[in-house]
C-alpha atoms as one frame of an Amber mdcrd trajectory, in Angstrom:
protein
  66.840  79.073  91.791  69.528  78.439  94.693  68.916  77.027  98.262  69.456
  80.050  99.430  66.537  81.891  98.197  63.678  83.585 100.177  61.427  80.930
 100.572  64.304  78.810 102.342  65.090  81.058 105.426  66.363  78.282 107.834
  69.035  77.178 104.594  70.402  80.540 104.793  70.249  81.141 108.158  72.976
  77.954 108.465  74.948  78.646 105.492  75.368  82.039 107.307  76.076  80.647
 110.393  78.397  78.110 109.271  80.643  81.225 107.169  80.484  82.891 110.435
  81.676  80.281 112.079  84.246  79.731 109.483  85.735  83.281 109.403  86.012
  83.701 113.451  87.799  79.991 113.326  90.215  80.906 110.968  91.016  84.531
 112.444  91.255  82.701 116.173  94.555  80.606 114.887  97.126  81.661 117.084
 100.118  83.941 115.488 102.895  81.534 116.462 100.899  78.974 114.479 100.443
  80.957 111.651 104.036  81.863 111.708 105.275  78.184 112.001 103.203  77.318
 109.439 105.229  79.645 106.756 102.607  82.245 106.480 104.790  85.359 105.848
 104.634  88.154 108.720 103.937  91.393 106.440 103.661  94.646 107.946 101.604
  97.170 106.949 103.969  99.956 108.250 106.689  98.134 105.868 103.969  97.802
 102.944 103.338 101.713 103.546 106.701 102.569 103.650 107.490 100.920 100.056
 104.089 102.684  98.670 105.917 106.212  99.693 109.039 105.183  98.311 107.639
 103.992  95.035 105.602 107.215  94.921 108.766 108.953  94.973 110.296 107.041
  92.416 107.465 106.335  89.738 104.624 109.362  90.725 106.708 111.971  91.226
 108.811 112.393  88.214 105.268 112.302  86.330 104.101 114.767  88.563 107.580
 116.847  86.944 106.706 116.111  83.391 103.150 117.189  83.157 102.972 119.896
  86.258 104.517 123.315  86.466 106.815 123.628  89.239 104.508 125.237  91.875
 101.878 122.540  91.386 104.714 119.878  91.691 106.215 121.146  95.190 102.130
 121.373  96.400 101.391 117.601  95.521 104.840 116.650  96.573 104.049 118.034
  99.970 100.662 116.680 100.622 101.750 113.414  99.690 104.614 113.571 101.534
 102.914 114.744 104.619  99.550 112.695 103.825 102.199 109.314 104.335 104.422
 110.510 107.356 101.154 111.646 108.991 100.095 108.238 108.563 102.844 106.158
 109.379 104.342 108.426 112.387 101.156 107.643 114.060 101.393 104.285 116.165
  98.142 103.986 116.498  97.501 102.571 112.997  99.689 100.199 113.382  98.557
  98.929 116.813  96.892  95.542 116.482  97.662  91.950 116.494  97.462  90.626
 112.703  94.858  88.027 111.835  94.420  85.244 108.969  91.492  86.758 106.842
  89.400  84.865 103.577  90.226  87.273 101.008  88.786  85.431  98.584  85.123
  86.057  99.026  83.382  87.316  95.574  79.847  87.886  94.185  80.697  85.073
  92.401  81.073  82.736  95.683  77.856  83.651  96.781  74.874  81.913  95.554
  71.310  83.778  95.242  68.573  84.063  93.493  67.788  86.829  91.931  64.630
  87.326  91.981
């Protein structure tokens, strides 16, 4: 069995607290920090932009070889509209980027599984 099973509520209550605390620490590092620290400054508008252009250049000629014409200019034009739609809208891009623990896993997590 783990600490962190049923019968040891305060345990879990403090690991809890402590990953809390852990997670708003690390998302509360200011941006200049981050940046002056080497932590690359991605942008998911960029990231989108170079999923719609590899679409165009790996998706769509598949779409070409196993899709009849008609079928090709339909999916062509939702995905082309299903990405400007997206990315013409400022809103989705409108927030201040954050550190984030992306490697949390079942396997980080102890239990018990009973």
């Amino acid at each position: 069995t783990s600490i962190l099973n049923r019968e040891n509520t305060v345990v879990r209550k403090k690991s809890a607290q402590a990953f809390a605390r852990f997670i708003k620490q690390l998302q509360g590092i200011d941006r200049k920090k981050i940046l002056a620290a080497g932590v690359p400054n991605n942008s998911n508008k960029d990231f989108y932009t170079k999923q719609l252009l590899d679409t165009r250049e790996n998706i769509y000629p598949f779409f070409r070889r196993v899709c009849d014409k008609q079928r090709v200019s339909i999916l062509e034009v939702y995905v082309e509209e299903l990405f400007q739609n997206f990315l013409s809208n400022s809103k989705n891009f409108a927030y201040e980027p954050v550190l984030s623990y992306g490697g949390l896993d079942s396997k980080h997590v102890i239990y018990d599984s009973d």
